[in-house]
SEDRENVO-892459 format. One record per residue: y, x, z of N, C-alpha, C, O in turn. Coordinates in nm, 4 decimals. Layout:
<pts>
Y  X  Z  Y  X  Z  Y  X  Z  Y  X  Z
...
</pts>
This chain:
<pts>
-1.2868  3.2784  4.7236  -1.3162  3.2941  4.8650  -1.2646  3.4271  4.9175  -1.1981  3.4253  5.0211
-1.2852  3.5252  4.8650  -1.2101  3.6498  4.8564  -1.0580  3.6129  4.9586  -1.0643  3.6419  5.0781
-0.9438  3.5574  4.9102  -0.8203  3.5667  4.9540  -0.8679  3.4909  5.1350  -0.8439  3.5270  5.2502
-0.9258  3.4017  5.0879  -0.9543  3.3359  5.2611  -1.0610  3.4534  5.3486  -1.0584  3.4327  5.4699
-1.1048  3.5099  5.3282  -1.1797  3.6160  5.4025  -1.0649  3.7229  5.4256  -1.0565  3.7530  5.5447
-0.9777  3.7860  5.3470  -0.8988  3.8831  5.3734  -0.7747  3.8162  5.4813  -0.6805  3.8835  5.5231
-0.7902  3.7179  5.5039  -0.6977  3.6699  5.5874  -0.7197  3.6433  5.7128  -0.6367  3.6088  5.7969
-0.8326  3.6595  5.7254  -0.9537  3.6240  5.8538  -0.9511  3.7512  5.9183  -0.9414  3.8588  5.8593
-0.9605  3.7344  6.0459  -1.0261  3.8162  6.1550  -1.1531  3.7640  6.2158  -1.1514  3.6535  6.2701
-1.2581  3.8321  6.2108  -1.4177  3.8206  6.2400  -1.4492  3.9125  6.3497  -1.4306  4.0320  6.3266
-1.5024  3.8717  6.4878  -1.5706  3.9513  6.5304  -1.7276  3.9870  6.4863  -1.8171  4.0166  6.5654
-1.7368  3.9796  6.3771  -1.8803  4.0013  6.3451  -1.8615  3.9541  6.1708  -1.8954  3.8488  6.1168
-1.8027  4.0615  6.1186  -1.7525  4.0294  5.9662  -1.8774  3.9725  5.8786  -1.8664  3.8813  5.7966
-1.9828  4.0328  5.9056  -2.0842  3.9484  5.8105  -2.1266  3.8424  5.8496  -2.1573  3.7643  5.7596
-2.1471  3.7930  5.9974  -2.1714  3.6409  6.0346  -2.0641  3.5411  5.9745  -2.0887  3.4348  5.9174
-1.9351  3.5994  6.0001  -1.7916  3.5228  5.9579  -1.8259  3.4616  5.8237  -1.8356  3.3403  5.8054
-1.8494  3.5854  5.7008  -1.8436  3.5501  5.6218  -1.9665  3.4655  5.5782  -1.9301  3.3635  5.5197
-2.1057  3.4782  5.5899  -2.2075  3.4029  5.6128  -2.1854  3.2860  5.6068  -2.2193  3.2278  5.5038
-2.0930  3.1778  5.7621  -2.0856  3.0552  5.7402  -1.9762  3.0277  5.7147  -1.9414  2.9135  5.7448
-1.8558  3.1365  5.6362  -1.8017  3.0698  5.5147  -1.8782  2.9995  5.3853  -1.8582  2.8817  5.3555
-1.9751  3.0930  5.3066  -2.0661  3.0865  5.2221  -2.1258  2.9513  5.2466  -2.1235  2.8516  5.1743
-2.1716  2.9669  5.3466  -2.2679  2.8545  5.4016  -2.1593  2.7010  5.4000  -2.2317  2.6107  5.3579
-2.0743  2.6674  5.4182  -1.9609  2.5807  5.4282  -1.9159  2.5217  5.2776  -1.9244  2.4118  5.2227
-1.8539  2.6781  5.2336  -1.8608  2.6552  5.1141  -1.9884  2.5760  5.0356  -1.9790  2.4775  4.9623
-2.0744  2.6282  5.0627  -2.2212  2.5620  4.9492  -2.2619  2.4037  4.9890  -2.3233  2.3238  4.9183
-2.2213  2.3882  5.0919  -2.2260  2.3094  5.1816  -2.1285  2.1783  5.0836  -2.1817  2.1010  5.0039
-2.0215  2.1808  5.1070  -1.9327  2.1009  5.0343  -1.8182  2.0653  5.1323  -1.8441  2.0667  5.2526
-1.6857  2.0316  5.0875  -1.6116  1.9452  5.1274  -1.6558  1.8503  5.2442  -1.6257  1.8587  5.3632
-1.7540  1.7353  5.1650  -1.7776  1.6209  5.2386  -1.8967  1.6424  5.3919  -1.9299  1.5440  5.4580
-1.9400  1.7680  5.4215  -1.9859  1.8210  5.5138  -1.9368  1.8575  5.6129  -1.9929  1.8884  5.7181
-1.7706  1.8565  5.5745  -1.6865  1.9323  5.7214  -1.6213  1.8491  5.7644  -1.5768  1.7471  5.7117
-1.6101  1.8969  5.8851  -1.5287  1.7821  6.0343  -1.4964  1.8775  6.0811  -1.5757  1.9712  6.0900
-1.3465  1.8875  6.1351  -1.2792  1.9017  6.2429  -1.2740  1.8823  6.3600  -1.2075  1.7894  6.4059
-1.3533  1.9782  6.4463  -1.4089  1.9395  6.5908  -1.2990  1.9962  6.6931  -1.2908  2.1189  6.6990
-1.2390  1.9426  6.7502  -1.0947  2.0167  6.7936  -1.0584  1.9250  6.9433  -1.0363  1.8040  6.9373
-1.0565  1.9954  7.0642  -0.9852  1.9748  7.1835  -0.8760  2.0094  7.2070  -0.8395  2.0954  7.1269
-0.7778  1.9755  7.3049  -0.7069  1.9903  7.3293  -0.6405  2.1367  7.4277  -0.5754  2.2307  7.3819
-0.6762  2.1184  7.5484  -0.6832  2.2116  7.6490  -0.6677  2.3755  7.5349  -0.7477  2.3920  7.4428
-0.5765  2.4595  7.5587  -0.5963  2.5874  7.4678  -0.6046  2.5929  7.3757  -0.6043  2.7100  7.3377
-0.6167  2.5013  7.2767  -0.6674  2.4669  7.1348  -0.5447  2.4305  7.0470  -0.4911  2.4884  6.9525
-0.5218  2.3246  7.1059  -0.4213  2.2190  7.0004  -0.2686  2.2258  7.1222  -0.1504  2.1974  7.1028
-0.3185  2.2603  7.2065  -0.1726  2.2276  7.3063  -0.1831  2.4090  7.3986  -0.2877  2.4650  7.3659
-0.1158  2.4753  7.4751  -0.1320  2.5872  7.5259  -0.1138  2.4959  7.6782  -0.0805  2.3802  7.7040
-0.1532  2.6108  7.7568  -0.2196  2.6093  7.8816  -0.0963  2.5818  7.9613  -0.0848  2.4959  8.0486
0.0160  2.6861  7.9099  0.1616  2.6533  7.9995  0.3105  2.5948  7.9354  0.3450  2.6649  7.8403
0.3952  2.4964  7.9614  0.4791  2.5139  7.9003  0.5924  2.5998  7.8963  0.5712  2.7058  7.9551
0.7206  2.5875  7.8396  0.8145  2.7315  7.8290  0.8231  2.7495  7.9601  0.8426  2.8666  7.9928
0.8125  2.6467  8.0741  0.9172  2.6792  8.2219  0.7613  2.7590  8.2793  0.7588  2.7603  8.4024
0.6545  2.8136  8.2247  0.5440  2.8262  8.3167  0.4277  2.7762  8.3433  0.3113  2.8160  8.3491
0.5043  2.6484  8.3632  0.4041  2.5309  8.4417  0.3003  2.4651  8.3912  0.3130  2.3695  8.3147
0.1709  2.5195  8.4373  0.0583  2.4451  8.3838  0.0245  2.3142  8.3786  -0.0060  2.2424  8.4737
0.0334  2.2756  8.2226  0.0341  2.1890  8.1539  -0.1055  2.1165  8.0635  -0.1096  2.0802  7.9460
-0.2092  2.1134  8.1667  -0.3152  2.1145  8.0783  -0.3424  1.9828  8.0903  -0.2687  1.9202  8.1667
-0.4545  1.9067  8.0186  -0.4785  1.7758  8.0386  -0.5830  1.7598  8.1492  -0.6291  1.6474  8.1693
-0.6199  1.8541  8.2152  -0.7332  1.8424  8.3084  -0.6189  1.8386  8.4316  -0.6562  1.7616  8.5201
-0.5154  1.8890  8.4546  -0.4222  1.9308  8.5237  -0.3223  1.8085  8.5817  -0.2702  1.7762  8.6884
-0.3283  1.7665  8.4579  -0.2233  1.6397  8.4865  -0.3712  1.5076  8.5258  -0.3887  1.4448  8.6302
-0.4075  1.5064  8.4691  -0.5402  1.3610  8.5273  -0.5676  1.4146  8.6937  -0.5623  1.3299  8.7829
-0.5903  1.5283  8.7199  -0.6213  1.5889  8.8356  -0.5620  1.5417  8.9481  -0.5950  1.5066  9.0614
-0.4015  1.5581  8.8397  -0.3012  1.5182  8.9796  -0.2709  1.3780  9.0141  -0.1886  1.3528  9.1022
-0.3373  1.2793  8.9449  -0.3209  1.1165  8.9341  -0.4654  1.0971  9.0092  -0.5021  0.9797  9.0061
-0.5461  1.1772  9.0689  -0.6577  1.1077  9.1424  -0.5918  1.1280  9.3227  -0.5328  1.2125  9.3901
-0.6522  0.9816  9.3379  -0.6530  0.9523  9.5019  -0.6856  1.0719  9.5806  -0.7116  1.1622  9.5011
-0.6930  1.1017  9.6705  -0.6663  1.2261  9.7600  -0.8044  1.3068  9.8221  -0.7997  1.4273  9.8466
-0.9116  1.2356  9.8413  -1.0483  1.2410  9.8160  -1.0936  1.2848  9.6675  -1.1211  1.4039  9.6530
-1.1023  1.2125  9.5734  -1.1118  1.2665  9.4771  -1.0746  1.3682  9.4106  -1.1556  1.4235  9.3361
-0.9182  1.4240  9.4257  -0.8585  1.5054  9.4119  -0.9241  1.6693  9.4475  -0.9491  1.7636  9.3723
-0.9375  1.6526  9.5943  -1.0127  1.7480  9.6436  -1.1501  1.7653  9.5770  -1.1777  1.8839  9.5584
-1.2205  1.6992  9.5463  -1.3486  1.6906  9.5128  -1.3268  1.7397  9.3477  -1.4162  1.7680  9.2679
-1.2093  1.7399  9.3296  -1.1900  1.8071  9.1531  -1.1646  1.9397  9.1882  -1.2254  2.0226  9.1207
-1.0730  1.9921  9.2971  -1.0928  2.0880  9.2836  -1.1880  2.1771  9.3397  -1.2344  2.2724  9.2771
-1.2186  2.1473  9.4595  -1.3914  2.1820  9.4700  -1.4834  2.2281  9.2948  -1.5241  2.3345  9.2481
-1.4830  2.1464  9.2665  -1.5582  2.1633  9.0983  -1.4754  2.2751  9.0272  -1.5336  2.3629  8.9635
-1.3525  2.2719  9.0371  -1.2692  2.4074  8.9466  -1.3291  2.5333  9.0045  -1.3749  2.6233  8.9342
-1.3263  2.5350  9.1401  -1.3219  2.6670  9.2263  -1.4713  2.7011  9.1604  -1.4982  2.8013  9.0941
-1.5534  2.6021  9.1923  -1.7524  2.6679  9.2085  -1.7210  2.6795  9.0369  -1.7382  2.7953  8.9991
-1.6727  2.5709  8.9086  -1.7105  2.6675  8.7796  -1.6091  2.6869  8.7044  -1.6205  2.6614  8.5845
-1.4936  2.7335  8.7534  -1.4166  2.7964  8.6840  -1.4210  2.9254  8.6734  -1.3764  2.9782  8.5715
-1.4747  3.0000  8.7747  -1.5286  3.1287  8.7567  -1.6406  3.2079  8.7014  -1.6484  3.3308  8.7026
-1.7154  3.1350  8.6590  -1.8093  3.0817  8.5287  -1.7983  3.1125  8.4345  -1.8483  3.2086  8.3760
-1.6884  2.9892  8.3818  -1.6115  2.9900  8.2847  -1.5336  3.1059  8.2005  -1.5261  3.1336  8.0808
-1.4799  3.1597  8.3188  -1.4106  3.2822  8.2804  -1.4785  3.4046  8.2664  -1.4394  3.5021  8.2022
-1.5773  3.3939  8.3272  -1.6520  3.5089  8.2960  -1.7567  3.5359  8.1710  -1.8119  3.6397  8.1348
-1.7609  3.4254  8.1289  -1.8522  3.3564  8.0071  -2.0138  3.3823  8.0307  -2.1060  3.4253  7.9614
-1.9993  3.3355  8.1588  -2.1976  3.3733  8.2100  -2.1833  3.2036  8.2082  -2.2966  3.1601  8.2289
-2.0967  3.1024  8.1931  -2.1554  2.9245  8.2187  -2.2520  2.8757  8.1189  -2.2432  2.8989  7.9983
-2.3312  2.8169  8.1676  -2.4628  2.8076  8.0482  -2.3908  2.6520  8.0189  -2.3122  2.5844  8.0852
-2.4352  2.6383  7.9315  -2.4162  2.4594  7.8677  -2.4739  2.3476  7.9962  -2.4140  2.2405  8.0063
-2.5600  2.3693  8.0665  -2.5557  2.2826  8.1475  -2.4780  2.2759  8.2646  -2.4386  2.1609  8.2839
-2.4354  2.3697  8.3635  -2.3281  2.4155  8.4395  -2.1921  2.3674  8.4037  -2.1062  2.3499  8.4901
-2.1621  2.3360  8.2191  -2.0120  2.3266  8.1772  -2.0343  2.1797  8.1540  -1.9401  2.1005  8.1548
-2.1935  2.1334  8.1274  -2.1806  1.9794  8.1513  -2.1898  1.9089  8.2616  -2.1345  1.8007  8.2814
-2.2671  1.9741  8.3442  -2.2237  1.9598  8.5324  -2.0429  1.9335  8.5360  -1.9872  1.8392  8.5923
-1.9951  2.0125  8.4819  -1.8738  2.0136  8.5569  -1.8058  1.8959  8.4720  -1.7416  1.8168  8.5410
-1.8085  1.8727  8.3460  -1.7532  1.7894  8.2826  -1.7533  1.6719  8.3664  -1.6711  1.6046  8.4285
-1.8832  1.6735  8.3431  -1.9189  1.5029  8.3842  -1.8712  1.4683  8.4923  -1.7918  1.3751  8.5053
-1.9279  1.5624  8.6123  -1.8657  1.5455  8.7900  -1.7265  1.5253  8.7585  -1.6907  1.4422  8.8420
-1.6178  1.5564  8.6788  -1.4824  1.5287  8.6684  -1.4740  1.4046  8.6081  -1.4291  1.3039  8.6629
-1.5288  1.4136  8.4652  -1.4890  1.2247  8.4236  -1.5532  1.1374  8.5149  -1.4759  1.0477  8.5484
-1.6856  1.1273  8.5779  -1.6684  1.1107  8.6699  -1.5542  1.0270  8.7972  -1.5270  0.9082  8.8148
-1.5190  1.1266  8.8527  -1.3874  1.1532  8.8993  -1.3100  1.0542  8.8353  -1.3012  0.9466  8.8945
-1.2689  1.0633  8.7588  -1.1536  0.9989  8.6963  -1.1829  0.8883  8.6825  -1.0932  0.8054  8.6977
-1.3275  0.8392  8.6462  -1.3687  0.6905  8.5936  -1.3174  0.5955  8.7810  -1.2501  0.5006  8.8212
-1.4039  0.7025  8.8333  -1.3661  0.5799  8.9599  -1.2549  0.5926  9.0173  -1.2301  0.5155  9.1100
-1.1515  0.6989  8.9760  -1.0297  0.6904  9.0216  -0.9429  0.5610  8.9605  -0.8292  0.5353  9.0001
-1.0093  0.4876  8.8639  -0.9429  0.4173  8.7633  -0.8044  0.4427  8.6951  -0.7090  0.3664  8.6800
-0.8208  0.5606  8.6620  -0.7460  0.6625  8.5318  -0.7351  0.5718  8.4046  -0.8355  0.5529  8.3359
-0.5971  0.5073  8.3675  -0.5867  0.4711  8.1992  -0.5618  0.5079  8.1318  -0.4457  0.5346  8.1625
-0.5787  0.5511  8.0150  -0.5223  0.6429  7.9108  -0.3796  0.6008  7.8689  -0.2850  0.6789  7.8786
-0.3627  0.4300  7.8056  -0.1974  0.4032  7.7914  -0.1005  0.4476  7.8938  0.0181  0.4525  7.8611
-0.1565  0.4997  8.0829  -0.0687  0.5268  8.2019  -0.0479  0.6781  8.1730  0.0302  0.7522  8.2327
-0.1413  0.7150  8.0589  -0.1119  0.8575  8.0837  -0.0187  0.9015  7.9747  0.0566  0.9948  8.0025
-0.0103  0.8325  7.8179  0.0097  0.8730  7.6971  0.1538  0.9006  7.7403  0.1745  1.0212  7.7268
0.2176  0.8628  7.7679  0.4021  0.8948  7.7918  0.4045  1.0470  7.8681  0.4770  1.1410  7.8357
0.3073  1.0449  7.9759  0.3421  1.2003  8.0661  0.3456  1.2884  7.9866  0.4301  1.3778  7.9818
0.1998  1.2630  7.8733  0.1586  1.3609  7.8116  0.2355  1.4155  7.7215  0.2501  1.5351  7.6959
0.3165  1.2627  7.6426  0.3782  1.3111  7.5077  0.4975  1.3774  7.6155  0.5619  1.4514  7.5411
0.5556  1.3867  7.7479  0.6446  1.4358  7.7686  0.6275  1.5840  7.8282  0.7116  1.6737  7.8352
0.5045  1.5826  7.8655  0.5045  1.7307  7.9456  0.3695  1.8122  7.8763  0.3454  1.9240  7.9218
0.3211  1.7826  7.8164  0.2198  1.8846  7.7296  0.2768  1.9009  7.5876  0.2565  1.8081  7.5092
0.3612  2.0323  7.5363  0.3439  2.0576  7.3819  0.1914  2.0945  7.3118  0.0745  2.1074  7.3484
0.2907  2.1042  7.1586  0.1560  2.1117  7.0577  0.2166  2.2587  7.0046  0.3307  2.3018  6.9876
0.0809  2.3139  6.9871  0.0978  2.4263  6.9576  0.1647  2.4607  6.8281  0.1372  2.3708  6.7486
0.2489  2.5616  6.7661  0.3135  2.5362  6.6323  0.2080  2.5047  6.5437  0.0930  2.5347  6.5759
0.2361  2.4371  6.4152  0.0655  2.4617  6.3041  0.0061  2.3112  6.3449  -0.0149  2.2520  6.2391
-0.0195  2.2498  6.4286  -0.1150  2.1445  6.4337  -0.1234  2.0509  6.3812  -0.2244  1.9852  6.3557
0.0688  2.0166  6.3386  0.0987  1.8964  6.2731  0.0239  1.9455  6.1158  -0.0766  1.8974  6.0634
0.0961  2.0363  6.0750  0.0453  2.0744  5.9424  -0.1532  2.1138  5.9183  -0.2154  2.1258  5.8127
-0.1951  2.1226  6.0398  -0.2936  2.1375  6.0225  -0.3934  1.9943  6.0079  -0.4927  1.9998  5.9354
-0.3517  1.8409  6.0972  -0.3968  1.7108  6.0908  -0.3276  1.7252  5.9702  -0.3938  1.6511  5.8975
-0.2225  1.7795  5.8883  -0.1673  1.7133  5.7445  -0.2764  1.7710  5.6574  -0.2668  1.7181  5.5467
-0.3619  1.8449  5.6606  -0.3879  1.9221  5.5502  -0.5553  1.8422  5.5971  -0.6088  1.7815  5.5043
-0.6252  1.8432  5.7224  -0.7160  1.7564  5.6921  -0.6923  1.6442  5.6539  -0.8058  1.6011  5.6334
-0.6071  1.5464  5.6237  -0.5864  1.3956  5.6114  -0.5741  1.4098  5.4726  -0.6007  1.3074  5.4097
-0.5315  1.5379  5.3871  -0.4800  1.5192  5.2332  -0.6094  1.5546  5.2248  -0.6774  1.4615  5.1815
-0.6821  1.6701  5.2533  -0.8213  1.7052  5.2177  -0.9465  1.5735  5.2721  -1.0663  1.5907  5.2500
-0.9051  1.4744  5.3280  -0.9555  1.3799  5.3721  -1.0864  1.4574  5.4655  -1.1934  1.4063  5.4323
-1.0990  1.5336  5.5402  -1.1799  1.6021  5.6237  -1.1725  1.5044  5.7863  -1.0773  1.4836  5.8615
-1.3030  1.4657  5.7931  -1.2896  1.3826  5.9368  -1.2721  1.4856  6.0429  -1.2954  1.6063  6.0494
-1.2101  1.3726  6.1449  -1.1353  1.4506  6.2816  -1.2207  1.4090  6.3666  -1.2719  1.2982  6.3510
-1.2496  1.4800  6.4611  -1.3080  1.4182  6.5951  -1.2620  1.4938  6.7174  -1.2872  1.6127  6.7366
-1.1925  1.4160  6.7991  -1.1390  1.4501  6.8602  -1.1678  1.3489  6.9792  -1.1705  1.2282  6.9551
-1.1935  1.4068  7.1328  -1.1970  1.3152  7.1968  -1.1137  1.2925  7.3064  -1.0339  1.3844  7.3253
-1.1065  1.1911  7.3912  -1.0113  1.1545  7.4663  -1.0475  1.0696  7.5288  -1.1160  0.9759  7.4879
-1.0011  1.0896  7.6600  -1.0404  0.9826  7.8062  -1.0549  0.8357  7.7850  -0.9817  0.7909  7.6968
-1.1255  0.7583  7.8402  -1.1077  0.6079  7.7949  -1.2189  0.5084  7.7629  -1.1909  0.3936  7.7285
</pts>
């Protein structure tokens, strides 16, 4: 465990290492891969700039009423967000008021999969990173509109 801790950056080196320990003792068959997209697995802009997020692109496929009414919701908690004062219910307020949104916009996921694979990249590492949970057989959960 040693070499994986020296490779780590911790804001809080003894918590870090804690629920390494804890993981470790834990086992293999205890861990899942809890992983979104937005900042995570894909970045926020692509090379030309242009924000490329998945909230960004569904945003722009709602009817014109709705539309507004999404961004209404960005403005009141995106500043929240950024400030890291949003409590868990405020970030599920906003979730929901958006899927939401989208459910009655009648948003499909197969209408979207082509934009996406064309205008959102993956961050370098991700492929190799689904390779290394799938050999370590570590479940994924990952979610997605639909």
């Amino acid at each position: 465990m040693d070499g994986i801790k020296n490779n780590l950056i911790f804001g809080d080196v003894r918590a870090g290492i804690a629920k390494l320990e804890m993981m470790s003792k834990a086992g293999a068959d205890k861990l899942h891969a809890v992983l979104d997209f937005d900042r995570t697995l894909t970045p926020s802009r692509n090379q030309e700039g242009k924000d490329v997020s998945t909230w960004k692109l569904l945003n722009s496929r709602l009817p014109g009423a709705a539309r507004s009414a999404a961004d209404e919701l960005y403005k009141k908690y995106r500043p929240m967000e950024l400030s890291g004062k949003m409590t868990a219910v405020e970030a599920a307020e906003w979730w929901s008021s958006c899927l939401n949104l989208y459910k009655g916009g009648n948003l499909k996921w197969l209408d979207l999969v082509s934009e996406v694979e064309e205008t959102i990249p993956i961050r370098p590492g991700v492929k190799e990173l689904f390779d290394v949970c799938g050999k370590k057989a570590f479940p994924r959960l990952l979610s997605r509109p639909g």
